[in-house]
C-alpha positions as CSV (number, residue, x, y, z in Angstrom):
1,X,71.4,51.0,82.9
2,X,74.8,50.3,84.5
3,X,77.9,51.1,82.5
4,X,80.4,48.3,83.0
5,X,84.0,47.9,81.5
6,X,83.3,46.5,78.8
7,X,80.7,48.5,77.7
8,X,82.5,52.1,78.1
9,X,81.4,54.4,76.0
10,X,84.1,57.1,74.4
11,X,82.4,60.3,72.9
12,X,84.3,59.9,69.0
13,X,85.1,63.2,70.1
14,X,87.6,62.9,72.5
15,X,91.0,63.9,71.2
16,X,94.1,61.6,72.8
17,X,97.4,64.0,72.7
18,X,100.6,62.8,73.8
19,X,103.8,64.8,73.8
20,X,107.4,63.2,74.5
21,X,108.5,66.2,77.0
22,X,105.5,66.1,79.8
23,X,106.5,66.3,82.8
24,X,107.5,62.9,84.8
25,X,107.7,61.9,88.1
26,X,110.8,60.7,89.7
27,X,109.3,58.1,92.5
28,X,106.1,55.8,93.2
29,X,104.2,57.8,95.1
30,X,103.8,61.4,93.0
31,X,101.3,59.8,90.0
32,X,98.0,61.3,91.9
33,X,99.3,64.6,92.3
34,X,100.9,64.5,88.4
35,X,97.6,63.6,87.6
36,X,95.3,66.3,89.4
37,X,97.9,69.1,88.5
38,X,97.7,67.9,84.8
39,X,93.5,67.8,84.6
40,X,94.1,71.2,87.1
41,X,96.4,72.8,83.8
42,X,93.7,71.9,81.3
43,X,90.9,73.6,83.6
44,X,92.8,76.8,83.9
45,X,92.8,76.6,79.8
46,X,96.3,75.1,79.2
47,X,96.7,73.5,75.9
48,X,99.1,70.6,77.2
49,X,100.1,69.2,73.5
50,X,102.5,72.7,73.5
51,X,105.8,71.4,75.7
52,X,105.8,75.3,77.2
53,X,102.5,74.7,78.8
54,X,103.7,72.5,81.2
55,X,104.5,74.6,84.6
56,X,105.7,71.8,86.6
57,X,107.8,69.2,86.8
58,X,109.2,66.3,89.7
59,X,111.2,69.0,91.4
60,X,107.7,71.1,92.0
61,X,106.0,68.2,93.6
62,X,106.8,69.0,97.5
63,X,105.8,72.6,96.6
64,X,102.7,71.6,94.9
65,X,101.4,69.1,97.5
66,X,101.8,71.7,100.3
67,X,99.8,73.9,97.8
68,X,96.8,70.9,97.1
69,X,96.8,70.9,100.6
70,X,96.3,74.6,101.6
71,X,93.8,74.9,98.4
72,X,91.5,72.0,99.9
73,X,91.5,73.1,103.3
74,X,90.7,76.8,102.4
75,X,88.5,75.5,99.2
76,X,89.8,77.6,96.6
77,X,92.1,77.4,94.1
78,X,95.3,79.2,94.1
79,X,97.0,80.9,91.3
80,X,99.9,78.3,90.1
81,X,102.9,80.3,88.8
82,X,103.4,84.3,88.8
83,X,102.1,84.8,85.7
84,X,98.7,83.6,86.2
85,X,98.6,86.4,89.0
């Protein structure tokens, strides 16, 4: 069976979290990277609904994408920040 739009199904598990001080992007053209660095935090175990587990910010971004790109063309995953060393 084909999922469609309209017939998404949510697991009623799913928790939605929002917090007023995550990080935001200063341009168009940063939302992908926001977004794979954010899904990237919650793999390495961040609980992102606590403002001090955000690592990164707009100012990171030509930092990070130089970093995305070096990760995907040596296929592994750096560490992020020096404590995570």
């Amino acid at each position: 069976m084909e999922a469609s739009a309209s017939r998404l199904v949510v697991p009623q598990f799913w928790l939605r979290a929002e917090h007023q001080k995550t990080p935001q992007q200063d341009n168009g053209s940063d939302c992908g990277v926001f977004s794979v660095q954010t899904l990237d935090a919650l793999a390495r175990g961040k609980d992102l609904t606590k403002p001090e587990e955000w690592e990164f910010g707009a100012t990171n971004m030509p930092y990070i994408r130089d970093l995305m790109i070096y990760e995907i063309g040596q296929q592994k995953l750096e560490p992020r920040w020096p404590k995570e060393q």
